[in-house]
PyMOL Python script that loads the backbone (N, CA, C, O; Angstrom):
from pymol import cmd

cmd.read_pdbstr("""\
ATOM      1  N   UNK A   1     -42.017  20.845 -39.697  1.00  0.00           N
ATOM      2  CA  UNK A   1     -43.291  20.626 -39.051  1.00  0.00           C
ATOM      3  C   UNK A   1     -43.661  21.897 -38.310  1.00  0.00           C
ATOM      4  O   UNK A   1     -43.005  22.363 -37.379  1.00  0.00           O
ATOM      5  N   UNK A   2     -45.112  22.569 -38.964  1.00  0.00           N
ATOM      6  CA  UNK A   2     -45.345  23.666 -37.848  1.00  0.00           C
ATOM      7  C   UNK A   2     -45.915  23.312 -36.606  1.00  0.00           C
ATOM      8  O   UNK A   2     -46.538  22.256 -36.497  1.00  0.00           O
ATOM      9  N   UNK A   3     -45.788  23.977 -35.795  1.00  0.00           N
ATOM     10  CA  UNK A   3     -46.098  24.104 -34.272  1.00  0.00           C
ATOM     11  C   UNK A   3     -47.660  23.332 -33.962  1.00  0.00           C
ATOM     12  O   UNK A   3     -47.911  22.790 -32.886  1.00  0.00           O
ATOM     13  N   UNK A   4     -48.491  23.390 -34.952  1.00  0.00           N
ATOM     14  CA  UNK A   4     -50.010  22.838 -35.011  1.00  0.00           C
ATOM     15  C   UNK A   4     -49.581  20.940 -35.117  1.00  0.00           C
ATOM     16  O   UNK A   4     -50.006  20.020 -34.418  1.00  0.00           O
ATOM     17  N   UNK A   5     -48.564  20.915 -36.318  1.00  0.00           N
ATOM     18  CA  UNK A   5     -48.262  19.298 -35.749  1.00  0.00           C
ATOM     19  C   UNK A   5     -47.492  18.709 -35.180  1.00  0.00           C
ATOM     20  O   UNK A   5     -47.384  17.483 -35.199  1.00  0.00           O
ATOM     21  N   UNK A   6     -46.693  19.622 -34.455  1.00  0.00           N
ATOM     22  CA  UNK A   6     -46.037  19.173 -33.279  1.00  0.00           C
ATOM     23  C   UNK A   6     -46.806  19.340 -32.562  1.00  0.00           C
ATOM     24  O   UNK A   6     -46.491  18.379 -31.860  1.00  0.00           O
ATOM     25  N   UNK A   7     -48.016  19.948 -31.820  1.00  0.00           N
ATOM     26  CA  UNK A   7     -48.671  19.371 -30.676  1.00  0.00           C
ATOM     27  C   UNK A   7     -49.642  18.555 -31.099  1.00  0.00           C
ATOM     28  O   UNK A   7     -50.293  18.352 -30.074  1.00  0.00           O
ATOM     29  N   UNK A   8     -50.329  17.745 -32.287  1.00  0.00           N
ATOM     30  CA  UNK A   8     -50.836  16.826 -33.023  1.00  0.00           C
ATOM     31  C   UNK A   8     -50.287  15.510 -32.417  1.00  0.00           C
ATOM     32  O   UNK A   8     -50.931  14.584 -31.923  1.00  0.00           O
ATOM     33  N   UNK A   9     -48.471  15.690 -32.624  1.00  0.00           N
ATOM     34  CA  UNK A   9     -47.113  14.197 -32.572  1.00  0.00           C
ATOM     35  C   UNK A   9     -47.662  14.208 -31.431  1.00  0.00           C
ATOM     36  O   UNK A   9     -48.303  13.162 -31.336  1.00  0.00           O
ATOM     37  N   UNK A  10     -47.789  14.981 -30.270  1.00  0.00           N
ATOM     38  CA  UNK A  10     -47.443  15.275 -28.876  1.00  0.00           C
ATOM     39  C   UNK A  10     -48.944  14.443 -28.432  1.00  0.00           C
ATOM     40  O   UNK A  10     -48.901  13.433 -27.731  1.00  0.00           O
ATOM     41  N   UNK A  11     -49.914  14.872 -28.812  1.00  0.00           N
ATOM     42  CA  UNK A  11     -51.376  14.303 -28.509  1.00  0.00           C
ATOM     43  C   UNK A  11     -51.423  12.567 -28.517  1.00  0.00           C
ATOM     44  O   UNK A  11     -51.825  11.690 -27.752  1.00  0.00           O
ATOM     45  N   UNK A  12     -50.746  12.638 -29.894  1.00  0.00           N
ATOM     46  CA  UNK A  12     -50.766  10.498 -29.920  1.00  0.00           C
ATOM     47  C   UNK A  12     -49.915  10.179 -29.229  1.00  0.00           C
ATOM     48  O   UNK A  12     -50.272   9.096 -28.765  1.00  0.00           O
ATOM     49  N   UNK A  13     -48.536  10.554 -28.660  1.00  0.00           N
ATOM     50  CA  UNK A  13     -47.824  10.402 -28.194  1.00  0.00           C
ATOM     51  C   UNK A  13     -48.551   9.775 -26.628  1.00  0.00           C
ATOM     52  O   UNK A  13     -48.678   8.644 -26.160  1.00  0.00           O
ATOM     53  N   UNK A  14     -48.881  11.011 -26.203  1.00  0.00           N
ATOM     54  CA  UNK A  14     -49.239  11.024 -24.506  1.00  0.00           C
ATOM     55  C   UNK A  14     -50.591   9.972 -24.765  1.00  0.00           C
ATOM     56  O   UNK A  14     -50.782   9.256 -23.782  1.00  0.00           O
ATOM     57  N   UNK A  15     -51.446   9.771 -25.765  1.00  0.00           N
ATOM     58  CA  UNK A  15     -52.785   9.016 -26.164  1.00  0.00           C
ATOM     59  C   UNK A  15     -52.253   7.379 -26.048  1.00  0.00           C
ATOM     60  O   UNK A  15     -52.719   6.512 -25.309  1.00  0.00           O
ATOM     61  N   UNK A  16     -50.834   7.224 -27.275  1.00  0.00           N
ATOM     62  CA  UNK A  16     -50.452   6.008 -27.013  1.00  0.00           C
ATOM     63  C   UNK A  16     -49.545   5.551 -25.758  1.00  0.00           C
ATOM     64  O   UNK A  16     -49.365   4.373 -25.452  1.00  0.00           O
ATOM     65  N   UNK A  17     -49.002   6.658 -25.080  1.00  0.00           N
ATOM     66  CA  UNK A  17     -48.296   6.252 -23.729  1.00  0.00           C
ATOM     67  C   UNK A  17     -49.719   5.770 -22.737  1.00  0.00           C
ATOM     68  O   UNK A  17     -49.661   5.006 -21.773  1.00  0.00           O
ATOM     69  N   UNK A  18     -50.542   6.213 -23.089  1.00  0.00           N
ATOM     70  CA  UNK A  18     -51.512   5.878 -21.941  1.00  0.00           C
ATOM     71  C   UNK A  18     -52.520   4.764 -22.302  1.00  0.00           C
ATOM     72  O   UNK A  18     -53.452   4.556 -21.526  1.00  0.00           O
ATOM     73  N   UNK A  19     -52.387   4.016 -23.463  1.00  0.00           N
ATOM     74  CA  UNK A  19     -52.893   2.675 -23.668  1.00  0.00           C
ATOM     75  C   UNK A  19     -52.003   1.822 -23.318  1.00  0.00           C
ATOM     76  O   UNK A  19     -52.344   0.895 -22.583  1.00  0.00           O
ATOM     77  N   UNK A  20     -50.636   1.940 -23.773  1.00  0.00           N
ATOM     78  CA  UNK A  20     -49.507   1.063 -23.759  1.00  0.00           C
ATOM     79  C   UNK A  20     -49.502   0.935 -21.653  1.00  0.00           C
ATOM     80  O   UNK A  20     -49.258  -0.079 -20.999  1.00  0.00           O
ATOM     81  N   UNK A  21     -49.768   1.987 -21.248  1.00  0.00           N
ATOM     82  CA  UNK A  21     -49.823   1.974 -19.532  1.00  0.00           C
ATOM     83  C   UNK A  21     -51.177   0.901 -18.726  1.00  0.00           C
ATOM     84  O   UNK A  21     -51.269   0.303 -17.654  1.00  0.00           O
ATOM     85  N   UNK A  22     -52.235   1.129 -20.163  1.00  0.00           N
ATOM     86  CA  UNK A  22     -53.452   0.943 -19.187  1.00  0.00           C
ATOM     87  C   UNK A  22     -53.400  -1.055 -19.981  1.00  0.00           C
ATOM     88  O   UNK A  22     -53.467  -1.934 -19.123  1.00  0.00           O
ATOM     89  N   UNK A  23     -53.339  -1.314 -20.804  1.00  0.00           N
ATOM     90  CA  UNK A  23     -52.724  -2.442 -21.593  1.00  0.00           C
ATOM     91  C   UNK A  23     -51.762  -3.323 -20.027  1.00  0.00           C
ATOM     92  O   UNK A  23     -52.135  -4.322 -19.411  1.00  0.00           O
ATOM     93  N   UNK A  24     -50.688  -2.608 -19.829  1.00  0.00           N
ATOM     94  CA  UNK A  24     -49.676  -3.600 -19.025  1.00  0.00           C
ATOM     95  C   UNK A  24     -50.554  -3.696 -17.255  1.00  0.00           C
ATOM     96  O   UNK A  24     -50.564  -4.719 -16.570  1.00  0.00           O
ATOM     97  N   UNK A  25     -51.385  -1.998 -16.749  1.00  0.00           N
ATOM     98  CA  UNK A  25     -51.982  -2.325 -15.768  1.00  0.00           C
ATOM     99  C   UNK A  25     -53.047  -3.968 -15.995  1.00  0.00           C
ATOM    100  O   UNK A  25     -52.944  -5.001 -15.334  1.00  0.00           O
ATOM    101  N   UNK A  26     -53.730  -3.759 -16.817  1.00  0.00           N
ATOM    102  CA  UNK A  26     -54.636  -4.679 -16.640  1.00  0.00           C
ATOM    103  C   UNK A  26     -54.350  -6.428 -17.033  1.00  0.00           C
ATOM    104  O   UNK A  26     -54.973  -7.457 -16.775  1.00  0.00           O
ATOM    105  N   UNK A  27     -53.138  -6.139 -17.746  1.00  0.00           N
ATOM    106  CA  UNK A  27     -52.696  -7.869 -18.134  1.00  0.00           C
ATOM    107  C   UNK A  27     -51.589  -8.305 -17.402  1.00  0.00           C
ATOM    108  O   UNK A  27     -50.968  -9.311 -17.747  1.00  0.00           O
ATOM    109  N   UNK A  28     -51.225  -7.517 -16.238  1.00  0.00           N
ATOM    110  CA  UNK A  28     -50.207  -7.628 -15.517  1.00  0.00           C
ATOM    111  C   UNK A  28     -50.551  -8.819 -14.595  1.00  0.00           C
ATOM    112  O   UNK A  28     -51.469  -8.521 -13.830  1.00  0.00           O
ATOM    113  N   UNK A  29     -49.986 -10.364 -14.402  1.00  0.00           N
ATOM    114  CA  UNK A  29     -50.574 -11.173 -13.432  1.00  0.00           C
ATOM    115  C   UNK A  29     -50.399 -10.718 -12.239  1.00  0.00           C
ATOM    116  O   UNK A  29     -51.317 -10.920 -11.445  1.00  0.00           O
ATOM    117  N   UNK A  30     -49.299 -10.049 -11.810  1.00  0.00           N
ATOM    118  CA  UNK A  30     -49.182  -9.248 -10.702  1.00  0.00           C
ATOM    119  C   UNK A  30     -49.882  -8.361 -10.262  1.00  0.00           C
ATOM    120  O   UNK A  30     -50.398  -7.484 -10.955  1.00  0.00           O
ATOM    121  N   UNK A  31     -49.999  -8.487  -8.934  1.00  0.00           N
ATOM    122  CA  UNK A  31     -51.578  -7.792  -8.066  1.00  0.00           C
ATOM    123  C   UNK A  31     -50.813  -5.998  -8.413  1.00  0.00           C
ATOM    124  O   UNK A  31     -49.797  -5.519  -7.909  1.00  0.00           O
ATOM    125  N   UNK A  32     -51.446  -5.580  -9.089  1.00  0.00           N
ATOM    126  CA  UNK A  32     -51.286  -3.582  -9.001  1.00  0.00           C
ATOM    127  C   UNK A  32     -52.045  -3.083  -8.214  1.00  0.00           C
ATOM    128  O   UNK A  32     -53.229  -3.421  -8.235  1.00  0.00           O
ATOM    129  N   UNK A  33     -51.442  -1.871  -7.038  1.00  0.00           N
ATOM    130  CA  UNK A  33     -52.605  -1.191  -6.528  1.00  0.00           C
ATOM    131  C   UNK A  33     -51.899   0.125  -6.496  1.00  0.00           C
ATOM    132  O   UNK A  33     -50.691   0.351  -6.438  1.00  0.00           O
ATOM    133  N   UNK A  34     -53.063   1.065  -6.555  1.00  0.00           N
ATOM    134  CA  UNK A  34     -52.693   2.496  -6.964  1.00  0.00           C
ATOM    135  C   UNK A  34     -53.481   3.428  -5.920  1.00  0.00           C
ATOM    136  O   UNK A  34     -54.699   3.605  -5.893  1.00  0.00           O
ATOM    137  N   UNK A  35     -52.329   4.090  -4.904  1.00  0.00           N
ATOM    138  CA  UNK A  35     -52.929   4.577  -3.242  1.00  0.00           C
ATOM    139  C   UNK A  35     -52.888   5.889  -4.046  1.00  0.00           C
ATOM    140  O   UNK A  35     -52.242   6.179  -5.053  1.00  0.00           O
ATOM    141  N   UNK A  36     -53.861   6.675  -3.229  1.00  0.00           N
ATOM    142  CA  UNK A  36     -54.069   8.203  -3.325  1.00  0.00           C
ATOM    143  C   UNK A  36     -52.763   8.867  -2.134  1.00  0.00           C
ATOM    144  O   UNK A  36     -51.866   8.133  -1.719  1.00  0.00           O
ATOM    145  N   UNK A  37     -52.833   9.697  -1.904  1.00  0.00           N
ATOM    146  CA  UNK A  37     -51.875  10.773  -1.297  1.00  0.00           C
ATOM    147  C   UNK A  37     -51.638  10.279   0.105  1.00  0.00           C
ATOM    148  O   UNK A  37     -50.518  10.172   0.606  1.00  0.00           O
ATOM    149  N   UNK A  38     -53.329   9.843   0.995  1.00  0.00           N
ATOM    150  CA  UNK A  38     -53.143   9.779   1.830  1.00  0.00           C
ATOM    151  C   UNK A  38     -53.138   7.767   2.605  1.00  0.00           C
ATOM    152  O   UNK A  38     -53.407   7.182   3.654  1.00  0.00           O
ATOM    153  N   UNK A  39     -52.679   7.490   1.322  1.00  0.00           N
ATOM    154  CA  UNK A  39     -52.842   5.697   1.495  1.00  0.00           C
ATOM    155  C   UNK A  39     -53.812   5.461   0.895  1.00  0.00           C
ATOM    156  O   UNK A  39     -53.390   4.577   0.149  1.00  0.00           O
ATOM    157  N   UNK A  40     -55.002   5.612   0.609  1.00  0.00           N
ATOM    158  CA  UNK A  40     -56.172   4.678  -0.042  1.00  0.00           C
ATOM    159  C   UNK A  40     -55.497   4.050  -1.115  1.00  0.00           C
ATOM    160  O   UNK A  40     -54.490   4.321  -1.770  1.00  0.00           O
ATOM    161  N   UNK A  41     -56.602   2.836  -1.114  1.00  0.00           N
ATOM    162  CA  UNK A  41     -56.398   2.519  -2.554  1.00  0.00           C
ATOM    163  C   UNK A  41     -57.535   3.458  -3.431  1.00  0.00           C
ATOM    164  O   UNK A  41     -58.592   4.021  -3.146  1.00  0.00           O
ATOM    165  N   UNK A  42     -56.948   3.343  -4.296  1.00  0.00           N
ATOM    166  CA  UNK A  42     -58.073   3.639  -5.516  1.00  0.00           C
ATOM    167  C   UNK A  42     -58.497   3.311  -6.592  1.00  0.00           C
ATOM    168  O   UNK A  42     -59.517   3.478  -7.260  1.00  0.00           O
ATOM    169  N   UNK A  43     -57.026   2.535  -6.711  1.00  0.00           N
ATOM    170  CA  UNK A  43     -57.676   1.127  -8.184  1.00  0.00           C
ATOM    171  C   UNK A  43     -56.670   0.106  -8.205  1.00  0.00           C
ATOM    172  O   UNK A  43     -55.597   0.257  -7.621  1.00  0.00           O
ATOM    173  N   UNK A  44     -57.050  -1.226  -9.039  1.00  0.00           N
ATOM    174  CA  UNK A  44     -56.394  -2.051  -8.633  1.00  0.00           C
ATOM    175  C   UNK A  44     -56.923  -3.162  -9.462  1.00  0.00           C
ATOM    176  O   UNK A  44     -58.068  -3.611  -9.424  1.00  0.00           O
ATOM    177  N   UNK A  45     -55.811  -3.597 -10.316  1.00  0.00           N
ATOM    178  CA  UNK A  45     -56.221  -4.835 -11.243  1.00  0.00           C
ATOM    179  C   UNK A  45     -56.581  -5.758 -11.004  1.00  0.00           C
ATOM    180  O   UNK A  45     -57.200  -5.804  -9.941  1.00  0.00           O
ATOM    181  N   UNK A  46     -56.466  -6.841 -11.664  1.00  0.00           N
ATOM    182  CA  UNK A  46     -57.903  -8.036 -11.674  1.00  0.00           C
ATOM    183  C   UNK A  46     -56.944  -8.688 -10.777  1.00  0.00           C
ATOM    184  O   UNK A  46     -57.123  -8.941  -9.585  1.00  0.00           O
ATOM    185  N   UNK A  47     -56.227  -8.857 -11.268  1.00  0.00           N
ATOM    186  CA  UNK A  47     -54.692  -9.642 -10.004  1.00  0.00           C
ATOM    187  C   UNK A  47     -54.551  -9.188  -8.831  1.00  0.00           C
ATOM    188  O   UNK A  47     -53.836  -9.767  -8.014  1.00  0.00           O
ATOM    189  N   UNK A  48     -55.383  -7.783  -8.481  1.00  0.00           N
ATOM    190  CA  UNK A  48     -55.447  -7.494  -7.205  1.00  0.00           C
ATOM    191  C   UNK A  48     -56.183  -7.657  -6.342  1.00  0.00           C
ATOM    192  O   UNK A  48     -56.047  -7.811  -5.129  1.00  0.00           O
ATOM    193  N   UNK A  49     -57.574  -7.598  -7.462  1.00  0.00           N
ATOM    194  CA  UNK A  49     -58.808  -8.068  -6.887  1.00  0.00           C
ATOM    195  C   UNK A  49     -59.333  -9.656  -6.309  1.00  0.00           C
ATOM    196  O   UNK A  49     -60.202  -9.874  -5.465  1.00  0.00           O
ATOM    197  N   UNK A  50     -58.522 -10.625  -7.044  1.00  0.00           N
ATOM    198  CA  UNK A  50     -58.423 -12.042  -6.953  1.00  0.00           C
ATOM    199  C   UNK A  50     -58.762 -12.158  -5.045  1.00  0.00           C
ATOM    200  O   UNK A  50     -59.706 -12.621  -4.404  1.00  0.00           O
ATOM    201  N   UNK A  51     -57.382 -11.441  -4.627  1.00  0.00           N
ATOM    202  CA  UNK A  51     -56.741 -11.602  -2.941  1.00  0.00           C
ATOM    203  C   UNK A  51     -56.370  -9.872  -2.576  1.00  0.00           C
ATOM    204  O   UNK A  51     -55.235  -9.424  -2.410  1.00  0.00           O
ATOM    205  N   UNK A  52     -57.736  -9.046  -2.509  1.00  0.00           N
ATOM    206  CA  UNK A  52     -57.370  -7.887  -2.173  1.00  0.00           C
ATOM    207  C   UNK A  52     -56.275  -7.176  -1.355  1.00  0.00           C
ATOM    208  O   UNK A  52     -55.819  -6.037  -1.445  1.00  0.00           O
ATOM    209  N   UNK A  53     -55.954  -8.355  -0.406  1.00  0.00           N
ATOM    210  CA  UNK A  53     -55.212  -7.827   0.891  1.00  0.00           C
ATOM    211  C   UNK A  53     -53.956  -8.797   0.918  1.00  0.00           C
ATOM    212  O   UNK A  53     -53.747  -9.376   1.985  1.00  0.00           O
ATOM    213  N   UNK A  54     -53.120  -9.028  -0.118  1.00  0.00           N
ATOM    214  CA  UNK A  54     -51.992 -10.483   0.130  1.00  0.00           C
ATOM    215  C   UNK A  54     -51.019 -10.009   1.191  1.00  0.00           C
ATOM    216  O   UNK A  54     -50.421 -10.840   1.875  1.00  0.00           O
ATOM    217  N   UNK A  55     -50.819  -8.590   1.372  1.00  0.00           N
ATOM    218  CA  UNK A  55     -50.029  -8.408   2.379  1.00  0.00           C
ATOM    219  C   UNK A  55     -50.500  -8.093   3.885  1.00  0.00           C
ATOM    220  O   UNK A  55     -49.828  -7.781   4.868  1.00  0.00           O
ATOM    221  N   UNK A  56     -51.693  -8.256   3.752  1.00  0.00           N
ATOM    222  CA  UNK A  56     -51.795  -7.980   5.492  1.00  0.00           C
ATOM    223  C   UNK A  56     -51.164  -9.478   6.287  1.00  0.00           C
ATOM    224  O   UNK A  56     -51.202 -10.627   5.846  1.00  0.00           O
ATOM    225  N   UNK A  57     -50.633  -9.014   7.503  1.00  0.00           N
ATOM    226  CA  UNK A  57     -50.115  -9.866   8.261  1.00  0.00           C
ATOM    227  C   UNK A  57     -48.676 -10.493   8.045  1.00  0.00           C
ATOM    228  O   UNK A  57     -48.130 -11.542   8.388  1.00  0.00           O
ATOM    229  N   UNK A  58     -48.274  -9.250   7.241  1.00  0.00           N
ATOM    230  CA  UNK A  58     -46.557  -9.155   6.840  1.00  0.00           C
ATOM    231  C   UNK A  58     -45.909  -8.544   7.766  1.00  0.00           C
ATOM    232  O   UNK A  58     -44.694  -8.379   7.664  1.00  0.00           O
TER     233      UNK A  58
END
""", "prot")
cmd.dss("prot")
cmd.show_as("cartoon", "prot")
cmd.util.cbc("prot")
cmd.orient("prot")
């Protein structure tokens, strides 16, 4: 394999790692939330959105 389709393998590779990721975020019944650097949230599945906040008052 020349070097042109090894970074071809490499493209579906990282293409299908990132459906197979965005697939389990969104069918996950479990609340996902995804903080930026400094705490925010910034996204957050349907399971999160249901009860935005299940842990305040923990």
């Amino acid at each position: 394999m020349g070097l042109k389709g090894k970074y071809k393998s490499d493209e579906v590779a990282v293409q299908e790692a990132i459906e197979r990721y965005t697939t389990l975020f969104n069918r996950s019944l479990d609340a996902v939330y995804l903080p930026d650097l400094e705490g925010r949230f910034i996204d957050a599945n349907n399971a999160g959105c249901v009860n935005p906040f299940p842990m305040v008052g923990l």
